[in-house]
N, CA, C and O atoms as a GROMACS GRO file, in nm:
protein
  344
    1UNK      N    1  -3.983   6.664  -3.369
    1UNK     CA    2  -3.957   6.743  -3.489
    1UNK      C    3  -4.086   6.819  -3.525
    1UNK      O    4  -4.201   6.775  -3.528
    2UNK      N    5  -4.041   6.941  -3.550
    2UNK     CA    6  -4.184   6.983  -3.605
    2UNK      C    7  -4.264   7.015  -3.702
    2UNK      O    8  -4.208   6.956  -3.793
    3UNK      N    9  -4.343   7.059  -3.743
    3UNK     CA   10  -4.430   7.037  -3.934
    3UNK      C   11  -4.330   7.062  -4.003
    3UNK      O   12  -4.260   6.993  -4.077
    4UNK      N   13  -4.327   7.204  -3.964
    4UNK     CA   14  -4.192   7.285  -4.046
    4UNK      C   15  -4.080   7.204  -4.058
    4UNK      O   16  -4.055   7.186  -4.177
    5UNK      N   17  -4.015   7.158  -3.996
    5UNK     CA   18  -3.876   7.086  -3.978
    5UNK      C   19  -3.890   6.934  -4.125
    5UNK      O   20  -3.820   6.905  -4.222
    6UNK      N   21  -4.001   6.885  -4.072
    6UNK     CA   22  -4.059   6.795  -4.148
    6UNK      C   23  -4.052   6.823  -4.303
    6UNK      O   24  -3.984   6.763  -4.387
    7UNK      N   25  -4.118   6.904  -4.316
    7UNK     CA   26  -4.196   6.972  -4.427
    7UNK      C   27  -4.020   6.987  -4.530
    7UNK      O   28  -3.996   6.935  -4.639
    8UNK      N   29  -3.920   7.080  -4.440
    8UNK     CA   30  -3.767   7.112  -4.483
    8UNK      C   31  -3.745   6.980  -4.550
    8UNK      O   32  -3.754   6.959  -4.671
    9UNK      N   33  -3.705   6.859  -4.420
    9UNK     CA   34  -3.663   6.724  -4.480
    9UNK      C   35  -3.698   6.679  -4.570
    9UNK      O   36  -3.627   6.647  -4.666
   10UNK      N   37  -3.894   6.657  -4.554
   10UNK     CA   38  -3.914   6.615  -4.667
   10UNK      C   39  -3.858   6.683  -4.822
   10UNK      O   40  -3.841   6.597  -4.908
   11UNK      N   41  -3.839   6.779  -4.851
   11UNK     CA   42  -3.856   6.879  -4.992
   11UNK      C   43  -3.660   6.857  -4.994
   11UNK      O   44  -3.601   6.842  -5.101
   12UNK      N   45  -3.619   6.859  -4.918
   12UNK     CA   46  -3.465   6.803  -4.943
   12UNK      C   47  -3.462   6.688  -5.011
   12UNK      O   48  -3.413   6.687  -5.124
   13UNK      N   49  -3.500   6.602  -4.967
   13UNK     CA   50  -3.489   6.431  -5.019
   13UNK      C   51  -3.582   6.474  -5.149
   13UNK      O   52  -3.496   6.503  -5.232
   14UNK      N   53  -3.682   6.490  -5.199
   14UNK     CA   54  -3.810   6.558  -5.302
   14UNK      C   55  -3.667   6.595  -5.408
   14UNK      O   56  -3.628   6.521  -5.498
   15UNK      N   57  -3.599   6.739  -5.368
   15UNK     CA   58  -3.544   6.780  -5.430
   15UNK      C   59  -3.395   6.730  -5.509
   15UNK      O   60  -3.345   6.767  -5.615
   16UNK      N   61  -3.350   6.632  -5.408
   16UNK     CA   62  -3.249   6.527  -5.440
   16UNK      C   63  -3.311   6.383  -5.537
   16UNK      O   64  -3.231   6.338  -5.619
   17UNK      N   65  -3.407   6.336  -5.530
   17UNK     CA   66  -3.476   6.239  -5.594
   17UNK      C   67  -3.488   6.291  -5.724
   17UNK      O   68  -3.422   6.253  -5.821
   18UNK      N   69  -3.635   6.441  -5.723
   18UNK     CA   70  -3.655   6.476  -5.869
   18UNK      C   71  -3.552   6.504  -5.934
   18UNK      O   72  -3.564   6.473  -6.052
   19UNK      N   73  -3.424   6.562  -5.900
   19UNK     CA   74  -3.354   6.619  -5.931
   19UNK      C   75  -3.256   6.504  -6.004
   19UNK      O   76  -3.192   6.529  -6.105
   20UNK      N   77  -3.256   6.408  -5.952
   20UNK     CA   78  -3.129   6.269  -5.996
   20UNK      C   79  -3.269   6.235  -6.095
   20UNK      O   80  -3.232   6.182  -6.200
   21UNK      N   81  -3.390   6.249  -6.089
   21UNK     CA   82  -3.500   6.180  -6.209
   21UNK      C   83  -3.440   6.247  -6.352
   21UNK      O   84  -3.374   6.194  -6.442
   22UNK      N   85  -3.494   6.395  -6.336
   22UNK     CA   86  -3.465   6.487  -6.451
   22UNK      C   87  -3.312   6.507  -6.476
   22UNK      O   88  -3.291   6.551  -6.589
   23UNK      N   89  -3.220   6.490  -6.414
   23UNK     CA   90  -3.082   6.461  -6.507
   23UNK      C   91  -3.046   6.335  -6.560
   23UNK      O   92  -2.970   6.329  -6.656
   24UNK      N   93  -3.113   6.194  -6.488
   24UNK     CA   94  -3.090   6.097  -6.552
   24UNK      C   95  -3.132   6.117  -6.665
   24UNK      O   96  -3.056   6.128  -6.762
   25UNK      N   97  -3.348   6.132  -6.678
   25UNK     CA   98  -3.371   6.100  -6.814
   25UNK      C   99  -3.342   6.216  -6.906
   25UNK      O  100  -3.320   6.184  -7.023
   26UNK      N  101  -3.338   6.327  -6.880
   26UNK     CA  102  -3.308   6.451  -6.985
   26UNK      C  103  -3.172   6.485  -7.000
   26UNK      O  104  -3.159   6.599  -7.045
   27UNK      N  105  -3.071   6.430  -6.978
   27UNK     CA  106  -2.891   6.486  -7.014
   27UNK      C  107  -2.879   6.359  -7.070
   27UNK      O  108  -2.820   6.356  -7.177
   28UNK      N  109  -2.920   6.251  -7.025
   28UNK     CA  110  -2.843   6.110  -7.024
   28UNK      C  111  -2.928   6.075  -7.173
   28UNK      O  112  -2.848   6.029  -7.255
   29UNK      N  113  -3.019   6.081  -7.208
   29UNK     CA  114  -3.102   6.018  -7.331
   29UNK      C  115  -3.018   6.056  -7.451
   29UNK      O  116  -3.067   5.980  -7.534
   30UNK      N  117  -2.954   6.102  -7.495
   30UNK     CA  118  -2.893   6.048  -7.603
   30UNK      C  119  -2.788   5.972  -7.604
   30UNK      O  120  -2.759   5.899  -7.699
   31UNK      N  121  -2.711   5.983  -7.479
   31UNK     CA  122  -2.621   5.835  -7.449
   31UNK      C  123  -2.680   5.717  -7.470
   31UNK      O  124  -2.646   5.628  -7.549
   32UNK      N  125  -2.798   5.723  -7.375
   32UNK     CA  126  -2.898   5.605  -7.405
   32UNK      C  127  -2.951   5.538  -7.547
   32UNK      O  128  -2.950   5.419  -7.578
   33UNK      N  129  -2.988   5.628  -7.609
   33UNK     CA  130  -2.978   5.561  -7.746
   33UNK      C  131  -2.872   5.510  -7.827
   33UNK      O  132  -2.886   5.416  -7.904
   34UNK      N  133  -2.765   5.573  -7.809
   34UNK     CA  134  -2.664   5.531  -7.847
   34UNK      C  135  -2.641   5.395  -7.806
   34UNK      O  136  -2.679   5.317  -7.894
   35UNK      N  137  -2.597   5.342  -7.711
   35UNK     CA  138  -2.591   5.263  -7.602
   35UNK      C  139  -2.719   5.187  -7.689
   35UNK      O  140  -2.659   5.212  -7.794
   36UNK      N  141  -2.793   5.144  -7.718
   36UNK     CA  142  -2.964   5.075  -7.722
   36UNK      C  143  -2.873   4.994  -7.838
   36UNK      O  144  -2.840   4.889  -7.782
   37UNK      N  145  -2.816   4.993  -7.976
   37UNK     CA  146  -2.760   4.936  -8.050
   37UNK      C  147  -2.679   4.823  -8.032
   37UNK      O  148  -2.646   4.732  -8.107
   38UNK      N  149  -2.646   4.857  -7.877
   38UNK     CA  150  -2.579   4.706  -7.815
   38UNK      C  151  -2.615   4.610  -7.739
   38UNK      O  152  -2.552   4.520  -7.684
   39UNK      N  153  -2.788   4.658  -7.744
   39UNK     CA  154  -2.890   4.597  -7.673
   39UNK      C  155  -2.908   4.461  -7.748
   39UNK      O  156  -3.014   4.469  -7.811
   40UNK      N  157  -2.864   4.372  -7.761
   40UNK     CA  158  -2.890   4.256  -7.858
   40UNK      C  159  -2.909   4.144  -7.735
   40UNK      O  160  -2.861   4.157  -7.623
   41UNK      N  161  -2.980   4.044  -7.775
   41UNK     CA  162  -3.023   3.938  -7.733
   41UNK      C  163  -3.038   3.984  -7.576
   41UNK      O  164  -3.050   3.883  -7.506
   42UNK      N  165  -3.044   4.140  -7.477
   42UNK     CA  166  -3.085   4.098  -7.376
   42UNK      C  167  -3.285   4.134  -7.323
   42UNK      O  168  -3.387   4.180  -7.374
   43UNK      N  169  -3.244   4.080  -7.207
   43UNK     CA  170  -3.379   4.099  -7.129
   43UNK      C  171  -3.440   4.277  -7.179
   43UNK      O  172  -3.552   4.294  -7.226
   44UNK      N  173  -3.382   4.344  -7.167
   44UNK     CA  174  -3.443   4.510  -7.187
   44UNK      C  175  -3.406   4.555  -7.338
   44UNK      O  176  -3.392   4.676  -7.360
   45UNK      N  177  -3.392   4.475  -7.424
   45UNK     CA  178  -3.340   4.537  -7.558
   45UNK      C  179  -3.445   4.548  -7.641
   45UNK      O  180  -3.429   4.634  -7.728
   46UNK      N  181  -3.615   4.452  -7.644
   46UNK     CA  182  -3.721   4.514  -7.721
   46UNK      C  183  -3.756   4.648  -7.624
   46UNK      O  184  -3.794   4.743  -7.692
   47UNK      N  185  -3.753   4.670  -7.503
   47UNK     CA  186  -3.774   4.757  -7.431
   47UNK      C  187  -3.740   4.921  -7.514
   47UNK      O  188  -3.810   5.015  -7.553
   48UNK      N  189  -3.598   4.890  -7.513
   48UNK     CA  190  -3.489   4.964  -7.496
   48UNK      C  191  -3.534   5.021  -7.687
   48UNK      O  192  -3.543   5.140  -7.718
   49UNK      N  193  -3.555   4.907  -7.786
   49UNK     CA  194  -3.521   4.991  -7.906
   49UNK      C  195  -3.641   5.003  -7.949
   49UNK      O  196  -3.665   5.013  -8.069
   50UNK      N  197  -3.756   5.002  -7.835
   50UNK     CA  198  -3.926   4.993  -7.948
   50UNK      C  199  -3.935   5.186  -7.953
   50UNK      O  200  -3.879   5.283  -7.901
   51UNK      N  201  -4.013   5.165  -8.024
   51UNK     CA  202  -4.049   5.362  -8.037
   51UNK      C  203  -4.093   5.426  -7.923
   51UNK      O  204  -4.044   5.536  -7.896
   52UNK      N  205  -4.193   5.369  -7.837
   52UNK     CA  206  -4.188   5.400  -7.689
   52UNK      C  207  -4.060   5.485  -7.606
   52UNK      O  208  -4.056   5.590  -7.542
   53UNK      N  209  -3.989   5.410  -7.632
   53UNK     CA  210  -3.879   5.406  -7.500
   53UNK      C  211  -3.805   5.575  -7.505
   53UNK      O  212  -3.759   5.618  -7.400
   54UNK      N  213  -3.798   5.664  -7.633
   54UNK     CA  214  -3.784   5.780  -7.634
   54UNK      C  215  -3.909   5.884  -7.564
   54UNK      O  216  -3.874   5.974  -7.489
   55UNK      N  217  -4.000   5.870  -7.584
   55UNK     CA  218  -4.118   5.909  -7.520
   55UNK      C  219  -4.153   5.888  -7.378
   55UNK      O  220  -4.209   5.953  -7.289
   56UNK      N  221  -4.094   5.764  -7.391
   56UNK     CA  222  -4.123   5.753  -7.209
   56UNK      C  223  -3.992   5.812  -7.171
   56UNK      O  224  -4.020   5.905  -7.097
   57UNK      N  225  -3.918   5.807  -7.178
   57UNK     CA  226  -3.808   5.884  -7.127
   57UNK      C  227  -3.800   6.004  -7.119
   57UNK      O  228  -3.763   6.054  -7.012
   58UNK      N  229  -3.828   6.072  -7.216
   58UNK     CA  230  -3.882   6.257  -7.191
   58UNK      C  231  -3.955   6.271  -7.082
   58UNK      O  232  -3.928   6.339  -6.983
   59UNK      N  233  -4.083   6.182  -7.108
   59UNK     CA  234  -4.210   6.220  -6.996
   59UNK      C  235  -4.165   6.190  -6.859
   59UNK      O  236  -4.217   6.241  -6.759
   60UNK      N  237  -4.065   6.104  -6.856
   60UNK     CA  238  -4.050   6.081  -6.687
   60UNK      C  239  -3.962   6.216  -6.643
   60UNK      O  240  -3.967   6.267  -6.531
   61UNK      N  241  -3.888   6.259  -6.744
   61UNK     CA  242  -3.763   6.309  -6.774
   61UNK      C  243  -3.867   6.443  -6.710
   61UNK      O  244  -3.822   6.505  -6.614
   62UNK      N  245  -3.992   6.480  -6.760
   62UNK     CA  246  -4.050   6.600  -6.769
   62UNK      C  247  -4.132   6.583  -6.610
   62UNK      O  248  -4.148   6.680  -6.536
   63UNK      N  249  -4.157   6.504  -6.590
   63UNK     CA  250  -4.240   6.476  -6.463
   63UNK      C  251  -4.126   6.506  -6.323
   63UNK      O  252  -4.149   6.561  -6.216
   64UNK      N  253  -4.019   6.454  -6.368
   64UNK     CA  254  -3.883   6.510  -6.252
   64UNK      C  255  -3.844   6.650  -6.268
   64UNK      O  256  -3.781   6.714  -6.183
   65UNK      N  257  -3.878   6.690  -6.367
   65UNK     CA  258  -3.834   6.844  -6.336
   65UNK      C  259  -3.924   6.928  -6.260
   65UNK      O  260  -3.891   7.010  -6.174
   66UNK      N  261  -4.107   6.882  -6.322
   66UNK     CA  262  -4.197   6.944  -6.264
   66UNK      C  263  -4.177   6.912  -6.063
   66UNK      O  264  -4.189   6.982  -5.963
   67UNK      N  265  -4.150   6.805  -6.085
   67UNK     CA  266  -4.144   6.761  -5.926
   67UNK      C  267  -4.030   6.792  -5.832
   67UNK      O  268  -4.029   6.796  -5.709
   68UNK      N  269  -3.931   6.812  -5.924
   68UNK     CA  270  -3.800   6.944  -5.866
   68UNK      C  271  -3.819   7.086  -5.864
   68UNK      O  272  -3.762   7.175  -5.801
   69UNK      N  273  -3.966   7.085  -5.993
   69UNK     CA  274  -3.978   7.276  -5.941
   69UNK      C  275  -4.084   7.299  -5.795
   69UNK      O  276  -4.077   7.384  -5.706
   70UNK      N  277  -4.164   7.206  -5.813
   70UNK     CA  278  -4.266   7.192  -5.708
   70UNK      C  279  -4.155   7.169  -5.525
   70UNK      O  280  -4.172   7.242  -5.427
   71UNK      N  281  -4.081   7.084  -5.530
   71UNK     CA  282  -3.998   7.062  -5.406
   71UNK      C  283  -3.898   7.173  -5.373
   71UNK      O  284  -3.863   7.212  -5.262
   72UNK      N  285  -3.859   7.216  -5.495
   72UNK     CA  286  -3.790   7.370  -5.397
   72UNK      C  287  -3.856   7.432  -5.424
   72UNK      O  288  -3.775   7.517  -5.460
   73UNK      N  289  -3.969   7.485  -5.448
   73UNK     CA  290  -4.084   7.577  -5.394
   73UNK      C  291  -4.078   7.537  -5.236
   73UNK      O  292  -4.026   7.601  -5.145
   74UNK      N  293  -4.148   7.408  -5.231
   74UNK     CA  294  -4.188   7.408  -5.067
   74UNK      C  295  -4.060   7.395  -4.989
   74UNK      O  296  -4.082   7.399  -4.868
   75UNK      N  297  -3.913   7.378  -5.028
   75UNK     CA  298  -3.815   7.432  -4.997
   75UNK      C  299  -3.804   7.542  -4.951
   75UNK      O  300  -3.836   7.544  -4.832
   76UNK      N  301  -3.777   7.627  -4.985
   76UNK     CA  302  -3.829   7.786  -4.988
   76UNK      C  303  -3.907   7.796  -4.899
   76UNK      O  304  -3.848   7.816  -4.792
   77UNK      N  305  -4.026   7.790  -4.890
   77UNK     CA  306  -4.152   7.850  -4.813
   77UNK      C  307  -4.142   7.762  -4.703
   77UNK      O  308  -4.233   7.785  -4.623
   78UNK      N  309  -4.042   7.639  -4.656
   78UNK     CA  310  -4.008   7.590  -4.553
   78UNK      C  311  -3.872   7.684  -4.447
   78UNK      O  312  -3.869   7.714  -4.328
   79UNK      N  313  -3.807   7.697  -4.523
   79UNK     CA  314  -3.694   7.799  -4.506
   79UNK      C  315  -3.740   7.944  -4.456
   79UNK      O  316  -3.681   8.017  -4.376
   80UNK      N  317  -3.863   7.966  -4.526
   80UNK     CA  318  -3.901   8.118  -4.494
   80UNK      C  319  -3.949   8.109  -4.387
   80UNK      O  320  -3.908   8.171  -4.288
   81UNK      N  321  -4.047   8.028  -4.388
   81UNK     CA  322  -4.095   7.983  -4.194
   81UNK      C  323  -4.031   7.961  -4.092
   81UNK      O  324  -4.039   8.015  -3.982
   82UNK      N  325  -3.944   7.852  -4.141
   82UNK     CA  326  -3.838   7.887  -4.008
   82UNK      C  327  -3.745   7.995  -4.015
   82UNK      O  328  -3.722   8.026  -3.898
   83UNK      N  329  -3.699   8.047  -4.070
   83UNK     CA  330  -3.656   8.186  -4.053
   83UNK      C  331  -3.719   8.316  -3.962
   83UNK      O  332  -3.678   8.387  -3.870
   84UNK      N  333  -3.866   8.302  -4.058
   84UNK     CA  334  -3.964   8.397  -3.978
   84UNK      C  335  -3.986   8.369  -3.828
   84UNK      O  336  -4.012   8.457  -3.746
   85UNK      N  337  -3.970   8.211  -3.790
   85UNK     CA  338  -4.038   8.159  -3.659
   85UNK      C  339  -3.902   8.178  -3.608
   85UNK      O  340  -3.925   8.151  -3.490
   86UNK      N  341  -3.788   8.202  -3.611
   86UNK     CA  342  -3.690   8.228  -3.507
   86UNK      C  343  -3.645   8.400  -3.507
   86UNK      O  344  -3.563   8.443  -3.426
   0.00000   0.00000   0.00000
């Protein structure tokens, strides 16, 4: 396989990962809170209702998008290479 080929795969899987990051935490977070009210007596429920848990959820929420814009970039400029190279 070669850089290029590599380079494609990798930014596919990149772009499928960030991409399931930033719709989990940014569409899904107000379900999630909702949902947190029925968090009673378990293992993730101080987790789930401390003031944190909105904040961290954006930021991961924000870190998957940056890392979905960054992976189809090198999407792209993987695509353009092999294009150009055939």
């Amino acid at each position: 396989m070669s850089p290029i080929e590599r380079r494609l795969l990798l930014s596919i899987f990149a772009c499928i990962f960030f991409g399931y990051a930033m719709v989990n935490c940014l569409l899904f977070y107000r379900r999630t809170r909702r949902q947190a009210a029925e968090y009673k007596d378990r293992p993730l429920a101080s987790f789930v209702q401390s003031p944190q848990y909105g904040p961290t959820l954006w930021l991961t929420g924000a870190i998957g998008a940056i890392g979905f814009t960054v992976a189809s970039w090198e999407l792209i400029l993987a695509l353009l290479a092999i294009l150009r190279g055939s």
